[in-house]
DRENPA-3360 file (N, C-alpha, C; in nm, 2 decimals, always signed):
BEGIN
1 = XXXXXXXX = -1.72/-2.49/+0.00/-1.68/-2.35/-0.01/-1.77/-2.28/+0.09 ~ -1.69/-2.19/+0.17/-1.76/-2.06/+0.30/-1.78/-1.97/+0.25 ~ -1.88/-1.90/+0.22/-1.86/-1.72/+0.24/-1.97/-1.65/+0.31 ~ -1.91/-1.59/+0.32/-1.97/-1.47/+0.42/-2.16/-1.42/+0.36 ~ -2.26/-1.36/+0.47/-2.38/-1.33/+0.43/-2.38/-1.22/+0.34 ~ -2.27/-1.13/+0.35/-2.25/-1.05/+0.25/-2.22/-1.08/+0.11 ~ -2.12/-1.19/+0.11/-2.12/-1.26/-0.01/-2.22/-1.29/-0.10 ~ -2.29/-1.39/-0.04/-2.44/-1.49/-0.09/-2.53/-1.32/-0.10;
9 = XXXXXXXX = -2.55/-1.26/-0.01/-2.67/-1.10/-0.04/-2.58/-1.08/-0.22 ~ -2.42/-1.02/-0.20/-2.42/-0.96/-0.28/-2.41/-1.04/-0.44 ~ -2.43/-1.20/-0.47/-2.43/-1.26/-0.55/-2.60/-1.27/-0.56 ~ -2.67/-1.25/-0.56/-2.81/-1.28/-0.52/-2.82/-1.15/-0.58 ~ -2.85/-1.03/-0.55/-2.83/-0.89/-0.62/-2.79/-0.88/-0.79 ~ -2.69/-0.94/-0.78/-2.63/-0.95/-0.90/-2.71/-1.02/-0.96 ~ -2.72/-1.11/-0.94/-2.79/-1.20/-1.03/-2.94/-1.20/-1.09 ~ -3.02/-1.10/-1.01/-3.12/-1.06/-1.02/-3.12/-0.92/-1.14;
17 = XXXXXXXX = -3.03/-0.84/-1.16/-3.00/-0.73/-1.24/-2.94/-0.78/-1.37 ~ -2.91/-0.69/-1.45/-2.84/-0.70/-1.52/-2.76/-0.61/-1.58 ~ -2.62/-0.61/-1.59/-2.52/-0.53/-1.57/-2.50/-0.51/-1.73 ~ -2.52/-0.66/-1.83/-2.49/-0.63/-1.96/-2.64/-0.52/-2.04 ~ -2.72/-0.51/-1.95/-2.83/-0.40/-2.03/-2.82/-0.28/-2.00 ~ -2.74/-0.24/-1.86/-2.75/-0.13/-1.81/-2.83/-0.12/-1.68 ~ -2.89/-0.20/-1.67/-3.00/-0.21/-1.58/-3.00/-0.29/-1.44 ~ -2.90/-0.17/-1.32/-2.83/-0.21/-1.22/-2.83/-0.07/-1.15;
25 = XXXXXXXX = -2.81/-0.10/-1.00/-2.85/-0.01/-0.89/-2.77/-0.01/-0.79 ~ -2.61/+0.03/-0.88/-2.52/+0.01/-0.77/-2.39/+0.16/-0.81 ~ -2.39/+0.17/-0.63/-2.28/+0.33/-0.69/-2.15/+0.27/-0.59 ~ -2.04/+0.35/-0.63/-1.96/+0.34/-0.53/-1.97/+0.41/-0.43 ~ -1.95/+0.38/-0.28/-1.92/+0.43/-0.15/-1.85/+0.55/-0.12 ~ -1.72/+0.49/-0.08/-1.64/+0.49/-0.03/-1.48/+0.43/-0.13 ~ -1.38/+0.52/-0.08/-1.23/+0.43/-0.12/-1.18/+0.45/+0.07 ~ -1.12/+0.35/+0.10/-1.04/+0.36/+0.20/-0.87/+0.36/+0.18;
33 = XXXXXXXX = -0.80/+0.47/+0.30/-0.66/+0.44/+0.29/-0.64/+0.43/+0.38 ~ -0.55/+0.39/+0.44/-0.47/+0.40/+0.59/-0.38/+0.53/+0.62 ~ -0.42/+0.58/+0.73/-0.34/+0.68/+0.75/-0.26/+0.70/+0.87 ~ -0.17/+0.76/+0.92/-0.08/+0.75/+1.02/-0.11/+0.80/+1.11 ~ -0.15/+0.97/+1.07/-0.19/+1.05/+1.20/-0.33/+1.09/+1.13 ~ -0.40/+1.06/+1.25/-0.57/+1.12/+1.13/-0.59/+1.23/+1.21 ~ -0.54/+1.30/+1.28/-0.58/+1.43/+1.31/-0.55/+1.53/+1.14 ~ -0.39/+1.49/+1.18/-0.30/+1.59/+1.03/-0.41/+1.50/+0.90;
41 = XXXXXXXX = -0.46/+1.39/+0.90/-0.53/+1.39/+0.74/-0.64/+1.45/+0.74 ~ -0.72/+1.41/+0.89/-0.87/+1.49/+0.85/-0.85/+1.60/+0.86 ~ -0.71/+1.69/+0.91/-0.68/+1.85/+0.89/-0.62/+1.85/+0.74 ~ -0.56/+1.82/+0.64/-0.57/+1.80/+0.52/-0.70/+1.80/+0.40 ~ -0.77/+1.70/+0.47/-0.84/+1.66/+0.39/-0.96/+1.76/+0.37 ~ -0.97/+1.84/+0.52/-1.08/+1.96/+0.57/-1.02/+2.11/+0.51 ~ -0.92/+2.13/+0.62/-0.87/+2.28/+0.58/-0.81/+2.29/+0.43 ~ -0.72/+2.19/+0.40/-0.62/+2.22/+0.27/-0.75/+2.17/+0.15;
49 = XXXXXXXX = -0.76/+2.07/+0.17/-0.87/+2.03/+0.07/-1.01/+2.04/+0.05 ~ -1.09/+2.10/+0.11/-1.21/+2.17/+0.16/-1.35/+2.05/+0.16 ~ -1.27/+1.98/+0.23/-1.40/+1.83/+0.24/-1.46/+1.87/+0.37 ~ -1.56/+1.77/+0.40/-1.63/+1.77/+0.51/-1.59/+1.65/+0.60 ~ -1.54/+1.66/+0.75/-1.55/+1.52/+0.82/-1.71/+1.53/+0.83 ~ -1.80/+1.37/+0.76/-1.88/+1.34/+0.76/-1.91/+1.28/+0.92 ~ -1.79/+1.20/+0.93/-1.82/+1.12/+1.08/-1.73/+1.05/+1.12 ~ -1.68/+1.03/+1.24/-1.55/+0.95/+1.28/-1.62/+0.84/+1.39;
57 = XXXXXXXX = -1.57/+0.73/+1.36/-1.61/+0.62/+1.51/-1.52/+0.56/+1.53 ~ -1.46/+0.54/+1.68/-1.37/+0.48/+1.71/-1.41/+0.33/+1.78 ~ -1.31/+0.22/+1.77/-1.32/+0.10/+1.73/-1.22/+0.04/+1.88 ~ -1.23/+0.05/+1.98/-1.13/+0.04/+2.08/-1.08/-0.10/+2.11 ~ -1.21/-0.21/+2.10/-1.19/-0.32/+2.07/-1.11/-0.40/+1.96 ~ -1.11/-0.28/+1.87/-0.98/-0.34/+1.69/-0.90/-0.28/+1.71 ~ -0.90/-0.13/+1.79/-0.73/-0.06/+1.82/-0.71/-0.02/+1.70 ~ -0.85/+0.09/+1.63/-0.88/+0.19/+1.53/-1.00/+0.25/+1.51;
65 = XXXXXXXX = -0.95/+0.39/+1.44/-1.03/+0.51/+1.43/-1.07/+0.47/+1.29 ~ -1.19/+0.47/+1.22/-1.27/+0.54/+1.10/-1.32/+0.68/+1.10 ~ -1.30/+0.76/+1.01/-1.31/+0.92/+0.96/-1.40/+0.90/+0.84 ~ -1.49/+0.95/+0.83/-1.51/+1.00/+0.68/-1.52/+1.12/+0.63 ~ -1.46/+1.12/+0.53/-1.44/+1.30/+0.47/-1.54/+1.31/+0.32 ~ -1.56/+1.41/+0.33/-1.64/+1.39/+0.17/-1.75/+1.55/+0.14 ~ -1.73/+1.56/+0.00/-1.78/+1.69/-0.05/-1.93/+1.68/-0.02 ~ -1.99/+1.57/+0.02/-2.12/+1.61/+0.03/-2.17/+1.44/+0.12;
73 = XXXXXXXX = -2.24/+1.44/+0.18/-2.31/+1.33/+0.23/-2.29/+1.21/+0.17 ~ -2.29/+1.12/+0.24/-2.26/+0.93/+0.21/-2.42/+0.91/+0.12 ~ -2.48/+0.97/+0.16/-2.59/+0.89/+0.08/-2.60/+0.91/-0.06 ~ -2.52/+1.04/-0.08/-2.52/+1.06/-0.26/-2.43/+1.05/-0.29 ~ -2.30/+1.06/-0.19/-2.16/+1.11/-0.24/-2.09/+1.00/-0.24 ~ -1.98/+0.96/-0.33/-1.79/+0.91/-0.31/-1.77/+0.99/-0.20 ~ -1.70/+0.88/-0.09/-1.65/+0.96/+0.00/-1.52/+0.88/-0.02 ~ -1.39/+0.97/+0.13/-1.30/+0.89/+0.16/-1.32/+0.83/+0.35;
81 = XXXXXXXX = -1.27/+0.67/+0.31/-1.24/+0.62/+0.49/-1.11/+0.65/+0.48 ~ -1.07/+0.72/+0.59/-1.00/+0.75/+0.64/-0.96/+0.61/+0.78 ~ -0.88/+0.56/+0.73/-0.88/+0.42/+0.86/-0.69/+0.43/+0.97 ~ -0.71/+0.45/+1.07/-0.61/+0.49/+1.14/-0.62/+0.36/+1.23 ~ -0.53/+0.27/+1.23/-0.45/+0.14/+1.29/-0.39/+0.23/+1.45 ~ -0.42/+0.21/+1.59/-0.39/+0.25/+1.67/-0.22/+0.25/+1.71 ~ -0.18/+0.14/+1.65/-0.04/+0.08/+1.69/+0.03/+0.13/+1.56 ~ +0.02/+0.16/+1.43/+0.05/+0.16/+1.31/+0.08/+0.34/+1.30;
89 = XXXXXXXX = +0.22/+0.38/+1.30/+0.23/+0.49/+1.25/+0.25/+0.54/+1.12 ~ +0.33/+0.48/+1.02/+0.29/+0.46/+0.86/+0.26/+0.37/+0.81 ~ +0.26/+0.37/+0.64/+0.27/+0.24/+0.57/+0.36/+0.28/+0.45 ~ +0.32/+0.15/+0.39/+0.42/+0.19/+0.23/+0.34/+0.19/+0.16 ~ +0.35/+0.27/+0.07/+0.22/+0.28/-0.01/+0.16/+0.16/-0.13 ~ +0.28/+0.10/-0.14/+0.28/-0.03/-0.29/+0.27/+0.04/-0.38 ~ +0.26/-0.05/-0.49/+0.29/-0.01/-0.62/+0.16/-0.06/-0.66 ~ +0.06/-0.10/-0.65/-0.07/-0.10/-0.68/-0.16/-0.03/-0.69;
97 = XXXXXXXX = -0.20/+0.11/-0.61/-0.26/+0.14/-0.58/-0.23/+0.32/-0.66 ~ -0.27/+0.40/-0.72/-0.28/+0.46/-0.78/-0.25/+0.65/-0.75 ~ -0.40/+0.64/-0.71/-0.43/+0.80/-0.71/-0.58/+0.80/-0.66 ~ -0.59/+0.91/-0.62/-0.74/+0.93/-0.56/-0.77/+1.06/-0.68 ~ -0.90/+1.08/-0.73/-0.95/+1.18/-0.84/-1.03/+1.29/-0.80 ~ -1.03/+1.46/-0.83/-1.13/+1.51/-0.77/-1.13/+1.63/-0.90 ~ -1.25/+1.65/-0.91/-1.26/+1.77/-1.06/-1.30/+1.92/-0.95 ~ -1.22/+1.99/-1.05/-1.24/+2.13/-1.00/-1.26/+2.26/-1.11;
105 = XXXXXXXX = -1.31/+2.35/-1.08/-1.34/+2.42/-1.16/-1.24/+2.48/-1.25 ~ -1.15/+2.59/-1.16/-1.02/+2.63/-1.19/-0.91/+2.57/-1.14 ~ -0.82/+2.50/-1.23/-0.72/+2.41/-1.15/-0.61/+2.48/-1.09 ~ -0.54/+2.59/-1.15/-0.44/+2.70/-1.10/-0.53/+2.77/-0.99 ~ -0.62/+2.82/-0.99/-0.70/+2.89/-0.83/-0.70/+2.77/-0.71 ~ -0.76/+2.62/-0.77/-0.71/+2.53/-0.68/-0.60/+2.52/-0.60 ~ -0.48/+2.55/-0.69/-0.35/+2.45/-0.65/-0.29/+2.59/-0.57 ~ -0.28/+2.71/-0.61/-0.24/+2.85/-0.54/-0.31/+2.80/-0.42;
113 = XXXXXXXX = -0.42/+2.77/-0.40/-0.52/+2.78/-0.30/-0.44/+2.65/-0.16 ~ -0.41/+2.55/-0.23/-0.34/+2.44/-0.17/-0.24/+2.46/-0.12 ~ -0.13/+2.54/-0.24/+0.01/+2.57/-0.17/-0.04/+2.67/-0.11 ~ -0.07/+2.79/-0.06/-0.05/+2.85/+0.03/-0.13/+2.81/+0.19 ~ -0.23/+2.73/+0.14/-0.27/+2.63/+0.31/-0.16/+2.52/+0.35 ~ -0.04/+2.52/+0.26/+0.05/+2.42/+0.32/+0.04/+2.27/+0.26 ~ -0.03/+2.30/+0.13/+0.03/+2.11/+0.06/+0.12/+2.11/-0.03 ~ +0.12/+2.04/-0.05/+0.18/+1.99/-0.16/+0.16/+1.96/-0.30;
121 = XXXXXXXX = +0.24/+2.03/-0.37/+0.20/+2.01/-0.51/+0.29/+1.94/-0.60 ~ +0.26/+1.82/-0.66/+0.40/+1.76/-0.71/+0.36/+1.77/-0.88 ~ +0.31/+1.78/-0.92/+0.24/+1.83/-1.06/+0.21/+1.96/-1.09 ~ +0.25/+2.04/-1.14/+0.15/+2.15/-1.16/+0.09/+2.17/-1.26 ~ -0.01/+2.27/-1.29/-0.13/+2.21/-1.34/-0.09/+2.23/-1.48 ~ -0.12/+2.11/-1.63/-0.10/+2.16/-1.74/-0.17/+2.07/-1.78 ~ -0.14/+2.03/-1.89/-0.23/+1.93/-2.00/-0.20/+1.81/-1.98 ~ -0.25/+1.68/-1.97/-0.17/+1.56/-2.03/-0.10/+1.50/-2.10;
129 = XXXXXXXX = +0.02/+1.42/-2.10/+0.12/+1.41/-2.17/+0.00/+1.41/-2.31 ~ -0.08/+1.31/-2.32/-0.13/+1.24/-2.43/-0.25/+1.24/-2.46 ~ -0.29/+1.40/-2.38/-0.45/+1.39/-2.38/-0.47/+1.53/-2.40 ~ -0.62/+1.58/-2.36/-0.58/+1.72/-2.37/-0.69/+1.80/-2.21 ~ -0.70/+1.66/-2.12/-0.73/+1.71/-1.96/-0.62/+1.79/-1.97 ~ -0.65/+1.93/-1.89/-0.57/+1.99/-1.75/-0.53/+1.90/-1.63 ~ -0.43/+1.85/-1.59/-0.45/+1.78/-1.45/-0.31/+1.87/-1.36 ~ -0.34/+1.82/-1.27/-0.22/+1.86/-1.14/-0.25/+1.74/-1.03;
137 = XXXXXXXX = -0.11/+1.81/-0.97/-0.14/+1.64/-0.83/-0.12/+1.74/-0.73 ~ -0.15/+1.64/-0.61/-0.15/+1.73/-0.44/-0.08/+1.58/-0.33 ~ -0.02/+1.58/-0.30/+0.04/+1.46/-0.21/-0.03/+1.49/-0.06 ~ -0.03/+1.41/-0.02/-0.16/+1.39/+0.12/-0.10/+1.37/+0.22 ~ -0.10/+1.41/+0.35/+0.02/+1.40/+0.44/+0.09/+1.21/+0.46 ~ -0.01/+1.12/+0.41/+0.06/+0.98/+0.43/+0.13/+0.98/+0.26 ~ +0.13/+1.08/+0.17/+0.21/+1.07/+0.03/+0.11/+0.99/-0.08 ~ -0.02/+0.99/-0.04/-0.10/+0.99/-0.14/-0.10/+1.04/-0.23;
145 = XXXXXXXX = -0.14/+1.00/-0.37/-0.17/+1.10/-0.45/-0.30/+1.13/-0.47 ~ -0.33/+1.24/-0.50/-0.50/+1.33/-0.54/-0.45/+1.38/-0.66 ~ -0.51/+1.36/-0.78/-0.50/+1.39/-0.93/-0.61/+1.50/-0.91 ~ -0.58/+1.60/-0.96/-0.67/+1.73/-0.95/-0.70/+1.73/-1.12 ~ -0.86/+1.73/-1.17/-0.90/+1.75/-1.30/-0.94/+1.90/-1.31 ~ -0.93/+1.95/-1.41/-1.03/+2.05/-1.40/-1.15/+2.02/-1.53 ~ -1.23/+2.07/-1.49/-1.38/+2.03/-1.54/-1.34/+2.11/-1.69 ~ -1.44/+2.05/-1.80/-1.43/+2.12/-1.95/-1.53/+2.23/-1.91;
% end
C-alpha cells in the first residue's frame, strides 16, 4: 500500500492525540467549490455577502485560479476556496454536497440587504420545518446554497 507524506504526517497526528477524550488540535480550514466565473463569485461572495478576498494565486501550469474569501483571516477562520478550472465554465452541482452555513445577527436585515445588492433568495427567512432555528437561503452565482442562521 502507497500514500502520500501527508497521509503517514496525518495518521502519526492522530494517533498521538486523542479524539475519544477530547484531547485534539485540529480545526477546519477551508470548504472548497468550483466556480465558473470567479470574478462574479469573489464579487458575490465580497459585495453581496460582505466577506473578505483573503488571497488569490494563480496556477498557470494546472490552468487554475485559487481565491480565498472569508470573514476573518485563515489563521483563526473557516474560510471558502474558491477554485476556478481555466477551461471549465460550469459544473453540476450533484446531489451530495449540501449547503455552505453562515450565522447572522438579524436574518430579515441580512436577506433585504442581499436582495437589494442583487442575490438571490430562495428561502425566506422563517423557522424550521421541525425546529425552532430562524433560517433563509441565498443561491451563489454557480447555484450554491448558503443557509443563513440567525444567532439566538
Amino acid at each position: 500500500m502507497t500514500c502520500s507524506f501527508d497521509t503517514v504526517v496525518f495518521q502519526r497526528y492522530v494517533s498521538t492525540t486523542s479524539i475519544a477524550t477530547g484531547v485534539i488540535d485540529m480545526r477546519l480550514l477551508h470548504t472548497m467549490i468550483r466556480v465558473g466565473d470567479l470574478d462574479k463569485s469573489i464579487d458575490f461572495y465580497t459585495r453581496i455577502m460582505g466577506m473578505k478576498l483573503l488571497r488569490k494565486s494563480e496556477y498557470p501550469d494546472g490552468k487554475f485560479t485559487l481565491a480565498f474569501v472569508g470573514y476573518g483571516d485563515e489563521a483563526g477562520n473557516t474560510v471558502i476556496e474558491l477554485t476556478h478550472n481555466w477551461d471549465k465554465i460550469s459544473y453540476e452541482l450533484g446531489t451530495g454536497f449540501g449547503h455552505l452555513a453562515i450565522a447572522v445577527d438579524d436574518i430579515k436585515q441580512v436577506c433585504n440587504d442581499i436582495d437589494k445588492a442583487g442575490g438571490v433568495i430562495t428561502r425566506q427567512p422563517g423557522p424550521m420545518k421541525h425546529g425552532n432555528s430562524v433560517i433563509a437561503f441565498v443561491k451563489d452565482p454557480d447555484g450554491y446554497a448558503i443557509e443563513l442562521i440567525e444567532k439566538d
